[in-house]
C-alpha positions as a Markdown table, in Angstrom:
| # | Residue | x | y | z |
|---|---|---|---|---|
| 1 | Unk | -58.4 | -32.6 | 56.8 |
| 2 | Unk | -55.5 | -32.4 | 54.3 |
| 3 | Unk | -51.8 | -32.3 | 55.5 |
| 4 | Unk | -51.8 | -28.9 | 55.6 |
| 5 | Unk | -54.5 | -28.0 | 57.8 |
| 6 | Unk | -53.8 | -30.8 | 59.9 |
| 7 | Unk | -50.4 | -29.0 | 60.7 |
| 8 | Unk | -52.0 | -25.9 | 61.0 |
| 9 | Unk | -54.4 | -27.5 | 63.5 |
| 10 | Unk | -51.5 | -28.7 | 65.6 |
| 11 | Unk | -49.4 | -25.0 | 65.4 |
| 12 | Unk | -52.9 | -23.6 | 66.2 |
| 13 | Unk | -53.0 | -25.8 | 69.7 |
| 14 | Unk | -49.6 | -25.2 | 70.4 |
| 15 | Unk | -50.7 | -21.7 | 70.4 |
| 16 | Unk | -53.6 | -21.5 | 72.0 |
| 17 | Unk | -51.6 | -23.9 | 75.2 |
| 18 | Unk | -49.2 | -20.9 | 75.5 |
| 19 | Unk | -51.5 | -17.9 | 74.8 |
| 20 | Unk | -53.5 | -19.5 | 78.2 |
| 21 | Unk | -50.4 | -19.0 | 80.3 |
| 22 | Unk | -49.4 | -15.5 | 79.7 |
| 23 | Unk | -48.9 | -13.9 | 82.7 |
| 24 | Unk | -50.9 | -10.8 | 81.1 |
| 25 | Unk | -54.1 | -12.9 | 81.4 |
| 26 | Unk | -53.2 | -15.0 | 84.1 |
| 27 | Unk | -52.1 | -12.9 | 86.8 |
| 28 | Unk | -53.9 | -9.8 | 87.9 |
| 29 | Unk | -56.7 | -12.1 | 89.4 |
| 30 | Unk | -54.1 | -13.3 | 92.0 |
| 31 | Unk | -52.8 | -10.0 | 92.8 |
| 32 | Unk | -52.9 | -9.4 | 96.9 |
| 33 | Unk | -54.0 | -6.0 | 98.8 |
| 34 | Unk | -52.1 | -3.2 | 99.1 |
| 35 | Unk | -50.0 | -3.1 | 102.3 |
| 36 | Unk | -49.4 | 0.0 | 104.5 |
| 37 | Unk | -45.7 | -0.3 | 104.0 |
| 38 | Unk | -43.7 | -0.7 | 100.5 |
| 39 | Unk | -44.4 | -2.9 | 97.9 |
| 40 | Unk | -41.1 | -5.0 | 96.7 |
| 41 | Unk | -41.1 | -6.6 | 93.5 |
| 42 | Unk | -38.9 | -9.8 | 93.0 |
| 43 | Unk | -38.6 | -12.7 | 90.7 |
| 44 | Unk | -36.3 | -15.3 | 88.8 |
| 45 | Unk | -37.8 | -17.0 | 86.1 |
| 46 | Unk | -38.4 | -17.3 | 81.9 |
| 47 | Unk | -41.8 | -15.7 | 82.7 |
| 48 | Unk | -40.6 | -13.1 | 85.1 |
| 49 | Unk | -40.1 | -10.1 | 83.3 |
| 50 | Unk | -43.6 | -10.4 | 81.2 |
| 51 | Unk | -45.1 | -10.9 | 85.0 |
| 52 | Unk | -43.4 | -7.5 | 86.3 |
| 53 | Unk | -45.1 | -5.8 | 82.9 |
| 54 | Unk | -48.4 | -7.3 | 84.0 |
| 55 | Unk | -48.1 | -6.0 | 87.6 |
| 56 | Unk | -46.9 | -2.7 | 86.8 |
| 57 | Unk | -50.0 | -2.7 | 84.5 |
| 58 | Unk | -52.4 | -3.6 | 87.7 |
| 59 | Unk | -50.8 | -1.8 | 90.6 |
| 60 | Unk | -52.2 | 1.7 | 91.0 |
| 61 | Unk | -49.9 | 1.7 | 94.5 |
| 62 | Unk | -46.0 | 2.4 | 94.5 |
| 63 | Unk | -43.7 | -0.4 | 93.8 |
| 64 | Unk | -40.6 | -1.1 | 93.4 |
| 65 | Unk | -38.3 | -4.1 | 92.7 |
| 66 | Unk | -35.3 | -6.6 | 90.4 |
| 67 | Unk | -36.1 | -9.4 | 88.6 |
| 68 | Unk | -34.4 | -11.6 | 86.1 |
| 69 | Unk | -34.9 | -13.2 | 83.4 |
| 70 | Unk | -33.5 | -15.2 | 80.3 |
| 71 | Unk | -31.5 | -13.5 | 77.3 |
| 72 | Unk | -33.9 | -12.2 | 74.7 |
| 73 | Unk | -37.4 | -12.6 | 77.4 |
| 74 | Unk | -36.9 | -8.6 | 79.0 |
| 75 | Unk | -40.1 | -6.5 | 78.7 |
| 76 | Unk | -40.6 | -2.7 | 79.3 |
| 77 | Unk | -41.1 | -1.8 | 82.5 |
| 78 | Unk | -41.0 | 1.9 | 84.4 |
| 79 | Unk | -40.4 | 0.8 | 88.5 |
| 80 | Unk | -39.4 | -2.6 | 88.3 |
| 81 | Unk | -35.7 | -3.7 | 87.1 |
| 82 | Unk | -35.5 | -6.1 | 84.0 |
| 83 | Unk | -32.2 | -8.2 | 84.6 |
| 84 | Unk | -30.9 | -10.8 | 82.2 |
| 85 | Unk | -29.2 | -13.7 | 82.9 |
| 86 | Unk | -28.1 | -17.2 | 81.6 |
| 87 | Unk | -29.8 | -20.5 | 81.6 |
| 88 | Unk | -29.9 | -23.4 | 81.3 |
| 89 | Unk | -26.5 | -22.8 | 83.1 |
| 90 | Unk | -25.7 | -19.8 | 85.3 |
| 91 | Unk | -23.6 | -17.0 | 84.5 |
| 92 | Unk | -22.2 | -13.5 | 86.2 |
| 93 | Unk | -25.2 | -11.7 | 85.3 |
| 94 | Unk | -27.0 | -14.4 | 87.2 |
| 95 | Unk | -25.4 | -14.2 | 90.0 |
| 96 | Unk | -25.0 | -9.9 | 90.2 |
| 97 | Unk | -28.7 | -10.4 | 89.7 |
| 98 | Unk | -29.4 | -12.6 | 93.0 |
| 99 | Unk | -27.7 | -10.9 | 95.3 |
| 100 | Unk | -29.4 | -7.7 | 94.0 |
| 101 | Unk | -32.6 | -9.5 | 94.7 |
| 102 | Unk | -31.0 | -10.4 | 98.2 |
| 103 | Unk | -30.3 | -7.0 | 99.0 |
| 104 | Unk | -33.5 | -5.6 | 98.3 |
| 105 | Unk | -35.3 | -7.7 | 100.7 |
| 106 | Unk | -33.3 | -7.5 | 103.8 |
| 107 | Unk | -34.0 | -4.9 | 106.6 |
| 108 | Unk | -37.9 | -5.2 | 105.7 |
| 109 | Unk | -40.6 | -4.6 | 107.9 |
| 110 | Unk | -43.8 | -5.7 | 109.0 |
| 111 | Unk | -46.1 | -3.5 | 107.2 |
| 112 | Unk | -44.2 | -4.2 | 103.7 |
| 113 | Unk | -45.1 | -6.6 | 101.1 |
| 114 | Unk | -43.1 | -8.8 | 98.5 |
| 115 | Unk | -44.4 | -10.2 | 95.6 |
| 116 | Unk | -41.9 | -12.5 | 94.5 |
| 117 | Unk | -42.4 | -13.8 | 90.8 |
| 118 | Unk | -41.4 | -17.1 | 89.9 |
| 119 | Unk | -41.5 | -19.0 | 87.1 |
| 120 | Unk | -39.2 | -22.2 | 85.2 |
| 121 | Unk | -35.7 | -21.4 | 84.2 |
| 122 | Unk | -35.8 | -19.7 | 87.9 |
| 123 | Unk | -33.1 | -22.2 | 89.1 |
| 124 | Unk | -30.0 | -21.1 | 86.9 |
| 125 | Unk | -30.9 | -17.4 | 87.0 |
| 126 | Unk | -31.4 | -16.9 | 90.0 |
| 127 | Unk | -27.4 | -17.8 | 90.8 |
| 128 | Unk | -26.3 | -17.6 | 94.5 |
| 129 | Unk | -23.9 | -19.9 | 95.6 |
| 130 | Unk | -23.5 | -21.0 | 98.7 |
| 131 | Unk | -19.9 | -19.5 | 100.6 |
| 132 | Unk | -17.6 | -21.5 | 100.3 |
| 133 | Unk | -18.4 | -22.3 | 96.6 |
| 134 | Unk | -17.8 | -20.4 | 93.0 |
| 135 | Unk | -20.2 | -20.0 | 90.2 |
| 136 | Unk | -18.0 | -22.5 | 88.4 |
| 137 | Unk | -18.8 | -25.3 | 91.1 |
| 138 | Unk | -22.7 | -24.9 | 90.6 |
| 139 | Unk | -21.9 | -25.0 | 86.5 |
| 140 | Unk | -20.1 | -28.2 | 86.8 |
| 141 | Unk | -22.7 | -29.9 | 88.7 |
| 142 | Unk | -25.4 | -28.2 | 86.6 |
| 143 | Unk | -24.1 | -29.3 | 83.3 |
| 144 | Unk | -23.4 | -32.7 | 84.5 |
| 145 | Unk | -26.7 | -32.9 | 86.1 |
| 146 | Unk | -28.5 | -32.3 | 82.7 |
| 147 | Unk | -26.4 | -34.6 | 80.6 |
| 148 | Unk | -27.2 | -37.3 | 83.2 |
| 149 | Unk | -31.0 | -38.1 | 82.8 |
| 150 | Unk | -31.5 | -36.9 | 86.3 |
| 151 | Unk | -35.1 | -36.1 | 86.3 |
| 152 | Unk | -35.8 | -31.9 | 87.0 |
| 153 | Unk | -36.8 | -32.9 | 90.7 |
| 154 | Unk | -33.8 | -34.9 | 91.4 |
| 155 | Unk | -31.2 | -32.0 | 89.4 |
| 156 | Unk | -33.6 | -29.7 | 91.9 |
| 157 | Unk | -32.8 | -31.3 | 95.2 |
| 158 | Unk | -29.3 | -31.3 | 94.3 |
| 159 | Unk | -29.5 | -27.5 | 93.6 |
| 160 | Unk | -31.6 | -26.3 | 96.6 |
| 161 | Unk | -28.2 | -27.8 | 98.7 |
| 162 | Unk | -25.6 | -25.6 | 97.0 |
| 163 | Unk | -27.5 | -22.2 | 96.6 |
| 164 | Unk | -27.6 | -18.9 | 99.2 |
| 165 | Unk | -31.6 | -18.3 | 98.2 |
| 166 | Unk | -33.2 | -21.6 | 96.6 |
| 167 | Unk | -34.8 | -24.2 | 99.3 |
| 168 | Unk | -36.8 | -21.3 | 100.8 |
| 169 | Unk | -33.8 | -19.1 | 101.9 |
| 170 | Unk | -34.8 | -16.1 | 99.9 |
| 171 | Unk | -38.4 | -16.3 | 101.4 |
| 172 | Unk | -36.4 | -16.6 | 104.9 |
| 173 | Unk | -34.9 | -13.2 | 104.4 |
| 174 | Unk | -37.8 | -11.4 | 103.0 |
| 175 | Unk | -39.3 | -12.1 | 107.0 |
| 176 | Unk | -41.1 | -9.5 | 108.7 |
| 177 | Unk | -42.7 | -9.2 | 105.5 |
| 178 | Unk | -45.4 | -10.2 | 104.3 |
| 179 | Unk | -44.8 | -12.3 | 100.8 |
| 180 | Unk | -46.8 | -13.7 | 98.4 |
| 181 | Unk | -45.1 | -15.9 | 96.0 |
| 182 | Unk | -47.2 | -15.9 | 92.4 |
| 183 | Unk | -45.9 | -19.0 | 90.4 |
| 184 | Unk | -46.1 | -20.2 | 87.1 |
| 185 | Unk | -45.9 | -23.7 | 87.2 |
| 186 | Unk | -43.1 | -25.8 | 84.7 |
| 187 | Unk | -42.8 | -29.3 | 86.5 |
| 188 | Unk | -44.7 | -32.3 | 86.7 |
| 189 | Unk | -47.4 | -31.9 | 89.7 |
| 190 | Unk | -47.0 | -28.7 | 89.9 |
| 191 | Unk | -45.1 | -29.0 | 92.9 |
| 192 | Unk | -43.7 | -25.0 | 94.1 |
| 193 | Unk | -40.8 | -26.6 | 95.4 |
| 194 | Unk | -39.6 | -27.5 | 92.5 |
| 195 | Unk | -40.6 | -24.5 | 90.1 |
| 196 | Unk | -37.2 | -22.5 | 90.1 |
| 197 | Unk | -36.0 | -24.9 | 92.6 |
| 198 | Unk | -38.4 | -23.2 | 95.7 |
| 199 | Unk | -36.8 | -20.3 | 96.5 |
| 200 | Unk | -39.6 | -19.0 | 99.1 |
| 201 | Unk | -41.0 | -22.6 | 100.0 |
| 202 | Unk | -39.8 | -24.7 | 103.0 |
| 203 | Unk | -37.8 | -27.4 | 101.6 |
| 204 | Unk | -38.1 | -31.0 | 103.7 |
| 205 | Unk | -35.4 | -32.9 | 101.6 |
| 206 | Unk | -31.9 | -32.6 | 102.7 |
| 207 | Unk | -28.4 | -32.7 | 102.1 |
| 208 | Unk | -28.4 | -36.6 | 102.0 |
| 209 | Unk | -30.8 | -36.7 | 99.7 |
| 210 | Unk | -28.7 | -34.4 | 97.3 |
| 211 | Unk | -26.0 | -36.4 | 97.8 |
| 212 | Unk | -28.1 | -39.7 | 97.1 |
| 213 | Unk | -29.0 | -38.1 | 93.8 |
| 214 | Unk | -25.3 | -37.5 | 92.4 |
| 215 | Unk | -24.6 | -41.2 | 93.5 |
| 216 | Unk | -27.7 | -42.7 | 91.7 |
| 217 | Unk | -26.3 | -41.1 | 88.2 |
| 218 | Unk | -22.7 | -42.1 | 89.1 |
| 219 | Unk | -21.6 | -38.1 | 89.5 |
| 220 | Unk | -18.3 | -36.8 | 91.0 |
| 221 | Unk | -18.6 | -33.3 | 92.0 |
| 222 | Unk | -15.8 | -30.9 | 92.9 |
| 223 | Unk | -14.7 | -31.0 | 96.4 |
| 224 | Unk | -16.2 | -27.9 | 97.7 |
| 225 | Unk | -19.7 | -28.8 | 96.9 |
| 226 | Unk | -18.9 | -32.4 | 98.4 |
| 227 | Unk | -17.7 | -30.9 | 101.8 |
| 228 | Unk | -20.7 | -28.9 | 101.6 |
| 229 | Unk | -22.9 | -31.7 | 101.3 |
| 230 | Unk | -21.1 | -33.9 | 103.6 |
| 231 | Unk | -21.1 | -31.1 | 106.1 |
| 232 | Unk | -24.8 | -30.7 | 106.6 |
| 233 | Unk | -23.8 | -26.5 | 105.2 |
| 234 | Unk | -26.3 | -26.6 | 102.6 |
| 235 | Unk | -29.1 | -27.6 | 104.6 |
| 236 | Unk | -31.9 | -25.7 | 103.3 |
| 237 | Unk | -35.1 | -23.7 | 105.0 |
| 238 | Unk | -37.2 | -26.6 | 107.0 |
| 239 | Unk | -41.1 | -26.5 | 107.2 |
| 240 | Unk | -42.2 | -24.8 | 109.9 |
| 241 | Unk | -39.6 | -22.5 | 110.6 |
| 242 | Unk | -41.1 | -19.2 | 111.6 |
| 243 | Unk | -39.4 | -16.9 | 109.1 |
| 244 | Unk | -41.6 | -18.8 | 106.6 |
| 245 | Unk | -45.1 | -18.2 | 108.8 |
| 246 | Unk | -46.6 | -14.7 | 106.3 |
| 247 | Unk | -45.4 | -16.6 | 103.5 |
| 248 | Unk | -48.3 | -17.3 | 101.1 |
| 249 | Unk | -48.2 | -19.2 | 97.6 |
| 250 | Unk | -50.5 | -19.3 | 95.1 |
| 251 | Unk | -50.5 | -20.9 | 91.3 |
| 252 | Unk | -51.5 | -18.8 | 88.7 |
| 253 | Unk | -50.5 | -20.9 | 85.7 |
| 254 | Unk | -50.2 | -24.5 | 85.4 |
| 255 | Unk | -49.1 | -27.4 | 82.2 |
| 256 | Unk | -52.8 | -28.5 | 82.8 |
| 257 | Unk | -54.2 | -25.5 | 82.4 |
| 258 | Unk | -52.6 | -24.9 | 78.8 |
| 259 | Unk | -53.6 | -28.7 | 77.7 |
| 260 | Unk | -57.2 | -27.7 | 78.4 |
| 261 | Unk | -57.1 | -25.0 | 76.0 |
| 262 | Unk | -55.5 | -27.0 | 73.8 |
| 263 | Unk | -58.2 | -29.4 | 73.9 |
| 264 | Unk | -61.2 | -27.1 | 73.5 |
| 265 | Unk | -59.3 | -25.9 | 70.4 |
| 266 | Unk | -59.7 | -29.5 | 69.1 |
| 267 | Unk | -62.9 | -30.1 | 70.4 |
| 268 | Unk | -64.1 | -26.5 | 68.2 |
| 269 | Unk | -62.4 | -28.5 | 65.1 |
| 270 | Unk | -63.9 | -31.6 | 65.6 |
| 271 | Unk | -61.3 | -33.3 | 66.9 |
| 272 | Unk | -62.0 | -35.4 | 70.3 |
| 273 | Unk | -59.8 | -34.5 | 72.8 |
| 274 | Unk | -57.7 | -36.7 | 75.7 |
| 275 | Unk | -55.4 | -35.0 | 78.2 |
| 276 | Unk | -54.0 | -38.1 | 79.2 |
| 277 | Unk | -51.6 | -36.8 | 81.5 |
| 278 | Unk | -49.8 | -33.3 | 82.2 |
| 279 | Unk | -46.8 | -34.9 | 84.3 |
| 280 | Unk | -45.5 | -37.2 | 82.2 |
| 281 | Unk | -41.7 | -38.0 | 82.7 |
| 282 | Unk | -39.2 | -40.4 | 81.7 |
| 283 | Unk | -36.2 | -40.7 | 78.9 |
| 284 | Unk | -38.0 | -39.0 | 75.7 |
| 285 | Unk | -37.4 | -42.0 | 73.1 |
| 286 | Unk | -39.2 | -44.5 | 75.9 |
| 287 | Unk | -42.1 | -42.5 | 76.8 |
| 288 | Unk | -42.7 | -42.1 | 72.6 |
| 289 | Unk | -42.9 | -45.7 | 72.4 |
| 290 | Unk | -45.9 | -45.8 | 74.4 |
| 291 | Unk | -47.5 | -42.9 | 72.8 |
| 292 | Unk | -47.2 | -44.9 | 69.7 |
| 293 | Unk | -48.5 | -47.6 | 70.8 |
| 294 | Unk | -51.3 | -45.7 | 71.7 |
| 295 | Unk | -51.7 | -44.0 | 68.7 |
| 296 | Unk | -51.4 | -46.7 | 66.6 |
| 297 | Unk | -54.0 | -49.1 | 68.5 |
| 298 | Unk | -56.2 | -45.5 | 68.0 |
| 299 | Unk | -55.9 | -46.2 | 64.4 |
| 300 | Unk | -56.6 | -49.4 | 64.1 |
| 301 | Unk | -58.5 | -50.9 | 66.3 |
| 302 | Unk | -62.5 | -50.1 | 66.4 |
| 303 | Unk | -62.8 | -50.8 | 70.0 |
| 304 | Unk | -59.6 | -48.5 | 71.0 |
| 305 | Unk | -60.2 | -46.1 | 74.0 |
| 306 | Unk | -59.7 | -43.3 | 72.1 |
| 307 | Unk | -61.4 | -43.8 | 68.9 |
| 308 | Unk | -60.8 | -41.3 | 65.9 |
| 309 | Unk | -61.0 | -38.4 | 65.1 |
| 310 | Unk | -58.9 | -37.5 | 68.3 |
| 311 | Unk | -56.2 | -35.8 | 69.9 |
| 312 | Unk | -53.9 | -37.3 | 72.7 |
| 313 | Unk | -52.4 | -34.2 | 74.4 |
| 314 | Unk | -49.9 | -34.5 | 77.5 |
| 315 | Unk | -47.2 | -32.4 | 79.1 |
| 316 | Unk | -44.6 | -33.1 | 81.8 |
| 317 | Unk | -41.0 | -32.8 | 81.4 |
| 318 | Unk | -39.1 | -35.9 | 79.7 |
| 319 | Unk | -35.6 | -36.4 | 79.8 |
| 320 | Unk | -33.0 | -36.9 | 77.4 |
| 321 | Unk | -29.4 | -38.9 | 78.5 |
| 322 | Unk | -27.0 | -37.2 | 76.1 |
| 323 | Unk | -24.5 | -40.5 | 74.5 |
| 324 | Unk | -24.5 | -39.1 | 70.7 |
| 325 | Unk | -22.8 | -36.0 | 69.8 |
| 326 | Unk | -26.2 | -34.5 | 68.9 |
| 327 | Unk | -28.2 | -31.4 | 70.5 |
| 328 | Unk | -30.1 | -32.8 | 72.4 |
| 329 | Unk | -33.7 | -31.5 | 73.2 |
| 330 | Unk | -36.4 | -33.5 | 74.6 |
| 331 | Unk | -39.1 | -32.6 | 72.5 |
| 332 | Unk | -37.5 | -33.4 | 69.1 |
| 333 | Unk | -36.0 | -36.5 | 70.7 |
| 334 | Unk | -39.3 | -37.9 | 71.6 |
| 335 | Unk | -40.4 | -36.7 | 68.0 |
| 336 | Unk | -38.1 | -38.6 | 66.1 |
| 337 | Unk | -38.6 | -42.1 | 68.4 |
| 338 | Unk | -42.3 | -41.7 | 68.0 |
| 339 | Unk | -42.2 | -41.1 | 63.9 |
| 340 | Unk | -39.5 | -44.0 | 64.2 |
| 341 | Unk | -42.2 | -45.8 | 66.2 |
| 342 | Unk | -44.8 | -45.2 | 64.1 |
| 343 | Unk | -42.9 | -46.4 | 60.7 |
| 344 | Unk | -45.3 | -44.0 | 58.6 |
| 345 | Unk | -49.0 | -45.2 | 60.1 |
| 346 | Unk | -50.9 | -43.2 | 58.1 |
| 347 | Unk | -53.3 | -40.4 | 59.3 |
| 348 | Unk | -51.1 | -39.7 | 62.3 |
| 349 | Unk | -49.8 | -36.5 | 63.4 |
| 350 | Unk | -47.9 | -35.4 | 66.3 |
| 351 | Unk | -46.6 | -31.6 | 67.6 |
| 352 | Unk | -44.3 | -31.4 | 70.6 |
| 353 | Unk | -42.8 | -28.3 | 72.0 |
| 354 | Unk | -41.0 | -26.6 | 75.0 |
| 355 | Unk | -44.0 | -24.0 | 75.9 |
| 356 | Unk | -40.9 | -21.3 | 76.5 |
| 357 | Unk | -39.9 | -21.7 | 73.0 |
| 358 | Unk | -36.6 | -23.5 | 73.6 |
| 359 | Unk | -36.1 | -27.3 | 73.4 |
| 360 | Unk | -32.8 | -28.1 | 75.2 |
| 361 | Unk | -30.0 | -25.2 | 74.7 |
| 362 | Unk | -31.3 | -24.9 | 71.1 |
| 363 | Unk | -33.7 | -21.5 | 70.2 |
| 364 | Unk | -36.4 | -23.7 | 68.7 |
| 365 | Unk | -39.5 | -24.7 | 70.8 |
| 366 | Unk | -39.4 | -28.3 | 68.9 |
| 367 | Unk | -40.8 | -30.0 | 65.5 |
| 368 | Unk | -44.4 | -31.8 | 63.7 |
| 369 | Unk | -44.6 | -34.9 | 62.1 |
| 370 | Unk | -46.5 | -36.7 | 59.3 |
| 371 | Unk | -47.1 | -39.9 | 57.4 |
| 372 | Unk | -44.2 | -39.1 | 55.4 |
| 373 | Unk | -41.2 | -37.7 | 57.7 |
| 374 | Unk | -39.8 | -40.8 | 57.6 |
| 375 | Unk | -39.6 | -40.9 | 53.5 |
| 376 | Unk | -38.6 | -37.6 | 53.0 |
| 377 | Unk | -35.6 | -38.5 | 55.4 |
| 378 | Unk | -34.8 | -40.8 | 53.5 |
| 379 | Unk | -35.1 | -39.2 | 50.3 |
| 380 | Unk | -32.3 | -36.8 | 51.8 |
| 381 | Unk | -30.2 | -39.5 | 52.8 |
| 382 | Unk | -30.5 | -39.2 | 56.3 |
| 383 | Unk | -30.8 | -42.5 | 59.0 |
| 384 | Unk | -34.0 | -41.7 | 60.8 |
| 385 | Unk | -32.4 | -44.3 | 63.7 |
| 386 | Unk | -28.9 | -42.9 | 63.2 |
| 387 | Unk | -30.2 | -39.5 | 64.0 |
| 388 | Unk | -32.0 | -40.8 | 67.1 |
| 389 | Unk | -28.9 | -42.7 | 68.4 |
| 390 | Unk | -26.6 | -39.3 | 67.9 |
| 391 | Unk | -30.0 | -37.3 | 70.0 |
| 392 | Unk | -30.0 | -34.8 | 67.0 |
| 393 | Unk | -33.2 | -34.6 | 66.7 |
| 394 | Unk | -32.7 | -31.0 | 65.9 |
| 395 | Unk | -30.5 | -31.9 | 62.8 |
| 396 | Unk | -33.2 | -33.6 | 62.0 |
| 397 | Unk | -36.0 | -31.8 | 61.9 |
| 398 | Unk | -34.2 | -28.8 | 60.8 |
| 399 | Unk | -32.8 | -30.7 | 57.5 |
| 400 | Unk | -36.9 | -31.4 | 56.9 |
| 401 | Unk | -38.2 | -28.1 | 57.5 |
| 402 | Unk | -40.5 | -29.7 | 60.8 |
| 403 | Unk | -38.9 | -27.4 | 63.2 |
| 404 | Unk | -41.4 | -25.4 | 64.9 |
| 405 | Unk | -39.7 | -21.6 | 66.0 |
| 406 | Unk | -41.5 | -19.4 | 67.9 |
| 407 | Unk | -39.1 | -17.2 | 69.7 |
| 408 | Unk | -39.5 | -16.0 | 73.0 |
| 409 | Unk | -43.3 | -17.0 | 74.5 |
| 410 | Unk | -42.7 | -14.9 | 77.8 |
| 411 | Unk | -44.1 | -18.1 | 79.9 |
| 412 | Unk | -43.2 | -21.7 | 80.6 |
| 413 | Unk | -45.5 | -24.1 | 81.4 |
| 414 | Unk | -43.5 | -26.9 | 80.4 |
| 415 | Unk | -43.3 | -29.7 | 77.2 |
| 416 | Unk | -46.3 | -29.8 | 75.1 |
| 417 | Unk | -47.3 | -33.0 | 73.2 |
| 418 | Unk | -50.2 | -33.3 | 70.8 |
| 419 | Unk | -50.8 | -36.5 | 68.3 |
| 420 | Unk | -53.5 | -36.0 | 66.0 |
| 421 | Unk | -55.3 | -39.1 | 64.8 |
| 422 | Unk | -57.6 | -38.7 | 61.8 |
| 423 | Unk | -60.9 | -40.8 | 60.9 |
């Protein structure tokens, strides 16, 4: 393939990864029975308004129900409320929005049912503090959290501790009911107690452990979340506790799921496909060194495990520790150290992306590269290793045209990485 349809190859997969997690096609086979009581709608999540559209499409019984979601990601719907909010860091609208979601659930019985729809991005829009702290306490720890290279499940832990409905507590109050949480899954291992920080799962870590994590990145929060750490207060819901015992979960989207149509993609276009991994983690610029080395030993080497044409996709969620005065964005970053990596191998390509369609705080999903990004930087007078040490691998990318904009997906099932390696 020429340059051109080699890119279009990699958009096309990029695609096809996102189009398999739309909660359109992906959730009315999960749906549960009718109950004799009310049906209540609730969610938090990138992906939870376009779920309420695709319920409301399905459900022929009454329902009702709030849910929020991201700026820009509402969808139309007739009985259940469309709430925006703020992420990655929470804002009023977040927290209006949670204990609205709070309300709704409390004083239910028996007969009823809640579907609770929860998707990534779930953590910071779904904003409840605990009492005793403000929304400003859980944005300080937040936006120190991300700068630090904590990895989502440690920044997770941490935020389960400090919040009135994550760690299970918003399943806790939905009890007598009967609730069935439907998840799109944006972490590595698909664990639900880490997808919007497990706001209807039990949660077995504990305040010490939170506490463990702000000390491991050298973090000094305010002294209100401290105490409540210290305290024991923001232990979360335990397994086994009763309120918890009609509470059922159930994936309906997963990273692995949108690699696999990914690869059949390549497969169709004669491309041998490798899913090498759909939890990778680790700081962006490291793990691209080892895709590089991968890709070049691809290239090279006639006995290599993954002999051309082929196409090494993975997904997880690297991390990026912020020392430049860049943007950031973990995709990009791991873009630029793997085309630094790389030094212009020929007949590689690579795509990465944030399957939600925002790498970072930035409203681009992430870049492509070629044989020639390097050059062309170059030709522009831009460092490719400067731009790496600053992390703007967004002012980058954007300077070359590479950035890859998609605008609201309506899902999340995390990073998406495909390198291309021709014949």
């Amino acid at each position: 393939m020429d340059q051109t349809s080699l890119r279009l190859l990699l958009t096309k997969m990029f695609d096809a990864a996102i189009a398999a997690a739309q909660p359109a096609l992906c959730l009315p086979p999960h749906l549960p029975p009718r109950p004799k009581g009310r049906t209540i709608v609730i969610g938090a999540g990138k992906a939870s308004a376009a779920m309420a559209e695709a319920l409301e499409a399905n459900w022929d019984s009454p329902l009702e129900g709030l849910v929020v979601t991201r700026y820009g990601y509402a969808r139309p719907c007739e009985r259940i409320k469309i709430v925006e909010a703020a992420h990655p860091l929470p804002d009023e609208a977040g927290l209006r929005a949670a204990e609205g979601i709070a309300q709704i659930v409390t004083g239910l019985s028996a007969d009823d049912l809640v579907i609770a729809l929860i998707s990534g991005g779930g953590s910071s829009l779904l904003a409840a503090p605990l009492p005793g702290l403000t929304l400003a306490d859980k944005q300080a720890v937040g936006a120190a959290l991300l700068k630090s290279g904590a990895t989502i499940s440690e920044i997770n832990c941490v935020r389960r501790h400090l919040s009135s409905l994550k760690g299970g507590r918003l399943g806790a109050l939905c009890a007598p009911a009967k609730l069935v949480s439907l998840l799109i899954s944006d972490v590595p291992g698909d664990d639900p107690l880490d997808i919007a920080s497990g706001p209807t799962v039990a949660d077995p870590t504990t305040c010490a452990d939170a506490l463990a994590v702000l000390a491991r990145y050298r973090l000094t929060p305010p002294a209100a979340v401290l105490e409540i750490l210290q305290s024991g207060a923001g232990e979360s819901v335990k397994p086994g506790d009763p309120r918890l015992l009609r509470a059922e979960t159930r994936l309906i989207a997963t990273p692995y799921m949108a690699l696999a149509a990914a690869a059949k993609l390549a497969l169709d276009a004669g491309y041998k496909p490798w899913i090498l991994s759909d939890s990778v983690e680790g700081e962006a610029r490291e793990v691209a060194k080892v895709f590089a080395a991968l890709a070049l030993e691809s290239s090279t080497r006639k006995q290599s495990p993954f002999p051309p044409p082929c196409v090494l996709l993975s997904g997880g969620e690297t991390t990026v520790t912020l020392r430049g005065k860049g943007r950031g964005g973990r995709n990009v970053e791991f873009l630029l150290s793997l085309a630094v990596a790389l030094n212009g191998a020929t007949g590689v390509y690579a795509m990465a992306g944030d399957t939600d369609g925002v790498d970072g705080v930035e409203e681009i999903a992430g870049a492509v590269i070629a044989p020639d990004t390097l050059s062309r930087a170059r030709a522009l007078g831009i460092d490719p290793r400067k731009s790496l040490d600053d992390n703007d691998g967004h002012g980058f990318f954007q300077a070359l045209g590479d950035s890859v904009v998609t605008g609201p997906t309506l899902t999340n099932v995390n990073d998406f990485r495909a390198i291309v390696i021709e014949g």
